[in-house]
PLY file of the C-alpha trace (Angstrom):
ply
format ascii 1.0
element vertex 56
property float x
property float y
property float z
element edge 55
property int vertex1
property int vertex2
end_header
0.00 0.00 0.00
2.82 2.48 1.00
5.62 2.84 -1.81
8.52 3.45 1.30
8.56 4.57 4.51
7.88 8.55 3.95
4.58 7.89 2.38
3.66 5.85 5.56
4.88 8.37 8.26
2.61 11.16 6.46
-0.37 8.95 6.31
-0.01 8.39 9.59
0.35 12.28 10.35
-2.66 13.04 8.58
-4.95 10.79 10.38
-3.34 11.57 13.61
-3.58 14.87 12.97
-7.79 14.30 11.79
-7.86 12.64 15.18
-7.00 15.93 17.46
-9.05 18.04 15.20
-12.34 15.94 15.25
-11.31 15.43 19.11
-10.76 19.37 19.56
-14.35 20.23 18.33
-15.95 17.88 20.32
-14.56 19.72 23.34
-15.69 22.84 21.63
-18.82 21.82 21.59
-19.35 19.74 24.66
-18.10 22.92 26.40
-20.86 25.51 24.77
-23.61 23.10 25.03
-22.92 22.76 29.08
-22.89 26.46 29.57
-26.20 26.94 27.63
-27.88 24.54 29.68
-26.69 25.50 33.06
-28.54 28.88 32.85
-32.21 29.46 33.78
-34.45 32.87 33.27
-33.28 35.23 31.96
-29.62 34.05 31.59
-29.39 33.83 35.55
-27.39 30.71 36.68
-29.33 28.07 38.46
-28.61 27.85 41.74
-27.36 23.95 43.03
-28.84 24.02 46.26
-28.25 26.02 49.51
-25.20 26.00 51.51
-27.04 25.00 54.38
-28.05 21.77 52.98
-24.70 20.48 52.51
-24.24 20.34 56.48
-27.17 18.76 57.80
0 1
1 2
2 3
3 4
4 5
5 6
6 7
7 8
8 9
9 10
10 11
11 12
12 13
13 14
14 15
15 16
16 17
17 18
18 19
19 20
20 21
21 22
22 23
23 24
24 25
25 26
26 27
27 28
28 29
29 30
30 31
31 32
32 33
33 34
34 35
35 36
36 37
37 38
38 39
39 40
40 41
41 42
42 43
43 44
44 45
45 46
46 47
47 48
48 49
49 50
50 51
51 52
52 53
53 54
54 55
């Protein structure tokens, strides 16, 4: 499939390189997706409980 050595080393780049691109935009997006959902109304952060609660 590969003609010598050079032509296998840059495959393998490429893909590797494909790899942490694809991988790179998945954080992207995993990232803006959590902040969009972790808001209530009107853009105000919901709160997780109070700080009370925690030591009971």
């Amino acid at each position: 499939m590969f003609g010598n050595d050079a032509d296998f080393l840059l495959s393998l780049h490429r893909t590797h390189a494909a790899e942490l691109r694809a991988e790179a935009e998945a954080e992207r997006l995993a990232r803006s997706l959590a902040r969009r959902a972790g808001r209530g109304w009107f853009g105000r952060r919901k709160q997780a409980g109070r700080t009370g609660d925690a030591r009971r």
